[in-house]
C-alpha positions in Angstrom: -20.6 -107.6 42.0 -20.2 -103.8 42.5 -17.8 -103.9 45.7 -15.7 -106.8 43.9 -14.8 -104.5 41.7 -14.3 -101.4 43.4 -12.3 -103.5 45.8 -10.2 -104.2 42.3 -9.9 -100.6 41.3 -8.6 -99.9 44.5 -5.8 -102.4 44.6 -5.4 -100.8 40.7 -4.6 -97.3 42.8 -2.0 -99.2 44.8 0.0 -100.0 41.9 -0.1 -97.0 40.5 0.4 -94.5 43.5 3.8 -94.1 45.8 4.8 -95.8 48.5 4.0 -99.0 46.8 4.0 -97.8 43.0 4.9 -101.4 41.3 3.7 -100.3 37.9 6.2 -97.2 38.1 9.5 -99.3 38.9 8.3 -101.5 36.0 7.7 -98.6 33.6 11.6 -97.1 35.9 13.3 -100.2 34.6 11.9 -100.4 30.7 12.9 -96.5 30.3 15.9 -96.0 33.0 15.9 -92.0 31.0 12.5 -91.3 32.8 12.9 -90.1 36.4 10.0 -91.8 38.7 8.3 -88.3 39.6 7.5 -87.6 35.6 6.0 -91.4 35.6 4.3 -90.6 38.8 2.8 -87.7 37.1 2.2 -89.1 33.9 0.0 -91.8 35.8 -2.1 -88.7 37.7 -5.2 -88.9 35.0 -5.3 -92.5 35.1 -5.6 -91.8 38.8 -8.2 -89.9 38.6 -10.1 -92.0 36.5 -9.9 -94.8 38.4 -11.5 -92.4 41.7 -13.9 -91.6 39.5 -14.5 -95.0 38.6 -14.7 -95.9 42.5 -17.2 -93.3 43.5 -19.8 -93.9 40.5 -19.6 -97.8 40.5 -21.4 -98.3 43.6 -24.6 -96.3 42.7 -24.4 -97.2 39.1 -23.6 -100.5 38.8 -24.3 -101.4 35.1 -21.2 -99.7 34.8 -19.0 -103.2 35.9 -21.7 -105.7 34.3 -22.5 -103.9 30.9 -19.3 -105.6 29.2 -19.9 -109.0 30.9 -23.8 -109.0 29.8 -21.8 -108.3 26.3 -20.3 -111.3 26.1 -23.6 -113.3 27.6 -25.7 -112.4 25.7 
């Protein structure tokens, strides 16, 4: 289960993260006042996170399947 959802975080990155950035030109057209580069920063700890996220999951994964044993249980 561990690289199905790496492999998610890390289509999460493309949507956040330029060339690609879909969630920014969303975010662009809601609030037309906010120049891309301050959304592109404003995204940076999310980012970061989600690295995070990408690194750790593989060697600990209880980390993707303690909210599904949750619901299981």
């Amino acid at each position: 289960m561990a690289p199905a959802v790496v492999e998610l975080l890390i289509c999460e990155m493309g949507v956040i993260t330029p060339p690609l950035g879909v969630n920014v030109f969303v975010i662009e057209g809601i609030a037309p006042a906010i120049p891309p580069g301050d959304i592109f920063e404003g995204s940076f700890p999310f980012l970061c996170a989600v690295i995070l996220l990408c690194v750790v999951t593989p060697f600990v994964p209880e980390i993707a399947t303690f909210p599904p044993n949750l619901v299981t249980k």
